[in-house]
N, C-alpha and C positions, 0 to 999 in steps of 0.2 A: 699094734694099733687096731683098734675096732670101733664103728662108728657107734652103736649102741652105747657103748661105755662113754666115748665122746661126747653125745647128746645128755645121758646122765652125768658128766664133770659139766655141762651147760646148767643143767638144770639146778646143781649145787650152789649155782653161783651166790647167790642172793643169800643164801645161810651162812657160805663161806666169808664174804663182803662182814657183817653182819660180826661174824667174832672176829676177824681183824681189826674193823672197827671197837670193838669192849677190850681190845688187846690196848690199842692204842690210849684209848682212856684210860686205863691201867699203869701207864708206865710208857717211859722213851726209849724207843726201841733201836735209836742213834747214842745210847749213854753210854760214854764211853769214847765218844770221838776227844781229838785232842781241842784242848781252849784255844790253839789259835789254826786256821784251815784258811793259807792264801789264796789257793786252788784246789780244785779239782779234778778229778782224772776218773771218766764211768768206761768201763770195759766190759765188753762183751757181744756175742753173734747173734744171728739171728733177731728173736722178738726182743733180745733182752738190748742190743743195742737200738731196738727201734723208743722202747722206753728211757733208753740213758738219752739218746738224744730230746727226747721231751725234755729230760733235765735239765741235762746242760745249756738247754735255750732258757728256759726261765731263770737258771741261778746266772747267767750272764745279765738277765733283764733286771735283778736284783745286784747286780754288783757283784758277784762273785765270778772272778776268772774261772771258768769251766771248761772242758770240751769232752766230747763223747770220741772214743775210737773202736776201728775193730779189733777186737782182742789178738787178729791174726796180723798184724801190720809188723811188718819186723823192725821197724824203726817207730818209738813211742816216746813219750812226754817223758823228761828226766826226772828223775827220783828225787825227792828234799824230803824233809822232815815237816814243813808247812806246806806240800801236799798228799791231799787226801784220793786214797785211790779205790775206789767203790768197783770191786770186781762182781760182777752179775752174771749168774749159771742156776736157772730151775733147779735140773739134778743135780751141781756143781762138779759137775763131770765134763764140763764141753773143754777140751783137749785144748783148744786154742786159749781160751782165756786163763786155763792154767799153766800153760806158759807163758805166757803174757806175765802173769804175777811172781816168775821168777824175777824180772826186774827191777824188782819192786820188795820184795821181804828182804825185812831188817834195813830195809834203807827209807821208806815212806811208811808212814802207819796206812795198813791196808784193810780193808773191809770188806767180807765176803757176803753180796745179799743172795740168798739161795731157799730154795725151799726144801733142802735135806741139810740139818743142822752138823749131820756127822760126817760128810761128803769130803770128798779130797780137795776142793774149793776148802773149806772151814778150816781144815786141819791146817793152811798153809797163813789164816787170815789172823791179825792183831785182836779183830773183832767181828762176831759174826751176827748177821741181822735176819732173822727167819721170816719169809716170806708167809708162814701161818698159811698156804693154799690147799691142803692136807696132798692126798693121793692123785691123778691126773692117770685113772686107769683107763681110760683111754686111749693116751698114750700121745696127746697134744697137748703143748702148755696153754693153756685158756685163763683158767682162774691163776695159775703163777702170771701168766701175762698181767692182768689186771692188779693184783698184790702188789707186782712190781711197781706198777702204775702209782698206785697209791702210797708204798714206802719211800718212792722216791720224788713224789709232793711232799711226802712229811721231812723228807731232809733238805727241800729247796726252802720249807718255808721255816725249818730252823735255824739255816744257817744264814735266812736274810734275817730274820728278827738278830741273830747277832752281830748284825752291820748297824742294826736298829735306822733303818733305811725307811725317810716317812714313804707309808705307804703300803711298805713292806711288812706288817706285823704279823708273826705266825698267822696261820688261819686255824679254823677248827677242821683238822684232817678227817677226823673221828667222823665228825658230822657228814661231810663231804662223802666218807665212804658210805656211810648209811643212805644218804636221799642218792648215791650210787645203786646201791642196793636193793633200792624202792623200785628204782627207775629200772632195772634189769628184771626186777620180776614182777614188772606191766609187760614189760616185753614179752614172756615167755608165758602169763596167763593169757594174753592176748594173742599168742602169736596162730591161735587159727583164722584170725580176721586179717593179720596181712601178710603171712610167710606163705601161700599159697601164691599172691601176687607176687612177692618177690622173688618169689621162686622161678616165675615164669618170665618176668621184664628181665632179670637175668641169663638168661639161660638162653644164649646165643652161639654159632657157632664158632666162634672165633676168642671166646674167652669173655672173661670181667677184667675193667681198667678203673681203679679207684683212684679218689680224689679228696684231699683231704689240706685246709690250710696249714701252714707251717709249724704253727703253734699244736698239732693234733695230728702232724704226719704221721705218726705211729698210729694211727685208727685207720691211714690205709693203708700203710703197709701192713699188717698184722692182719688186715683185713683180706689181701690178695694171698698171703702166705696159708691165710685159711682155706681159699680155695683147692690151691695149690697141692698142700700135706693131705687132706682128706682124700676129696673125690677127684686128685690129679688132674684139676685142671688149669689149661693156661690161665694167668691172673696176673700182675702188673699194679704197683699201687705210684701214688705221683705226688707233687706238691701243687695244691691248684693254683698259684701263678705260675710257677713253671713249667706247667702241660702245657700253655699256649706257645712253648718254647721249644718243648722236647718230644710230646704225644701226640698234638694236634692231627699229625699227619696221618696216624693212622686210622682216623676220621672217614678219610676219601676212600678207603681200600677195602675198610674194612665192616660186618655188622656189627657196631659197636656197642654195646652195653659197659654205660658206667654208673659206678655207685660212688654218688656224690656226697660228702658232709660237707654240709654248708656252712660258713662263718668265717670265707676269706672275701676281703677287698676286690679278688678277683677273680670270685665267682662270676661275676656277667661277662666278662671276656670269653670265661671261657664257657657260659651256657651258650652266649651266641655262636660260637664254633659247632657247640653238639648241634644245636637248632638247623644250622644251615646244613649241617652236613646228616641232620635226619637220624641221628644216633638215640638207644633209648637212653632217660636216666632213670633212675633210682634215687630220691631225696632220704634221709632220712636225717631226722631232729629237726626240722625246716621245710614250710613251704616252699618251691621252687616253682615257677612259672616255667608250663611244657613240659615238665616231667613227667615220664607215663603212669608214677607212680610216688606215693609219698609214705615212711611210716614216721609216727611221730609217738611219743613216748612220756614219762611222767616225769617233769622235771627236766624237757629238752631246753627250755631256757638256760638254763645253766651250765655256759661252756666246759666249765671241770665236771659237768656229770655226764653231757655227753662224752668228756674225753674217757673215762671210766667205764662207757656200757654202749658206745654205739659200735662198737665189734660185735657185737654179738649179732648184730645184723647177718652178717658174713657167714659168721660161723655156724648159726643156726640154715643158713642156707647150705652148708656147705656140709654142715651133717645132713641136709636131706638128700642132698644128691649122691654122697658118700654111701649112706644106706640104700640109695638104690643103682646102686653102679653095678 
């Protein structure tokens, strides 16, 4: 791991986003799943289950029985032929999730999404889906995080157009990933006007506590994980209605610094906890009232493109402090 190389897989983003996206205009990179899929089944650790769980909330919102597991659980969803089991591994090496998909070959059509097409993930899969994030020499999944992100919009919104669910009509992925890709390099030609700030409204003694709605919990978890991996530091990510449930408390104890993404119903619960309890925040994609700080970006209206690029927030702080630790 090195932070230089991390900061340049950051800086890639926007070009790598970019031929994913002409990938997907090219061809369906789900071809090959079987014609009837009653279920679901996303596997995997770490960031890659924090993207399976995006999933599996939206293909439940379209009608499709889903659910996301840990790849490590020893008891998992039973094998049929009408489900479909999406095992997810960057390198497709994480140990846990390939035994996980012993339970699974030759009894479910299995699917390996991975960002090494020859991986011992692939070799075990029905069908394998390449994540196109190229090399991560760095030595953090970043751009596989986000590929992920984005392969698996494209499989929520193919398999609701085959419920043909009104409402539900594919969307343009393609497109999606591209004004992603717009919006991630505003961020990063911009970032000497606000990564200076947020580098400081963060950088407390007691760690970053992120927050993020339901529908885009994986922007904070992947977000504290970034802390975390790099420049070791404590970090914490939550659902913001259930902080007011679960976090709140350490509010009263603690300097708190959170970075908030805003666009849940119950954001003002819990800004009035920070408020009272004097905590900084950090907005980003969204004005916040009281926040000591805000960054905002190209294309933050757009909830699917914040979900796509507002980590980068994170991670660009988290390469600075990595580089000087």
């Amino acid at each position: 791991m090195d932070p230089r190389l991390f900061l340049a897989d950051l800086e890639a983003k926007p070009e790598s986003l970019r031929r994913l996206a002409a990938t997907l205009t090219d061809g369906d990179p789900w071809h090959g799943l079987p014609d009837r899929v009653e279920r679901v089944l996303l596997l995997g650790m770490g960031s890659s289950r924090y993207a399976a769980e995006m999933a599996a909330l939206r293909l439940r919102a379209a009608g499709v029985d889903a659910v996301a597991e840990y790849a490590s659980t020893a008891t998992g969803y039973p094998p049929g032929p009408r489900t479909l089991v999406v095992a997810i591994s960057a390198t497709g090496t994480s140990q846990e999730t390939l035994d996980a998909t012993s339970r699974y070959q030759g009894a479910a059509p299995l699917v390996a999404l991975t960002n090494v097409p020859d991986s011992p993930l692939a070799k075990v899969a029905d069908l394998v889906v390449p994540m196109h994030a190229g090399v991560e020499a760095g030595g953090v999944a970043c751009r596989s995080f986000q590929h992920t992100l984005v392969l698996l919009l494209d499989l929520v919104a193919r398999l609701a157009a085959q419920r043909d669910i009104p409402g539900d009509r594919r969307r343009d992925i393609a497109g999606l990933a591209r004004r992603a890709a717009d919006a991630t390099e505003d961020l990063l030609t911009r970032r000497d006007e606000w990564l200076p700030v947020a580098v400081e409204v963060l950088d407390g003694p007691h760690g970053v506590y992120t927050l993020a709605p339901a529908e885009r919990l994986s922007s904070a978890m992947q977000s504290a994980l970034m802390v975390r991996e790099g420049p070791r530091r404590p970090a914490d990510g939550c659902e913001t209605g259930d902080w007011s449930h679960v976090d709140v408390y350490l509010t009263k104890t603690l300097d708190y610094r959170a970075l908030l993404f805003p666009g849940s119903r119950y954001d003002a619960p819990a800004l009035d906890w920070l408020r009272q309890r004097a905590a900084t925040v950090l907005a980003v994609g969204a004005e916040v009232t009281g926040a000591a700080a805000t960054v905002r970006y190209r294309g933050d209206e757009e909830p699917a493109v914040r979900l796509l690029t507002e980590t980068l927030v994170a991670e660009l702080v988290a390469a600075r402090w990595w580089a000087d630790s």
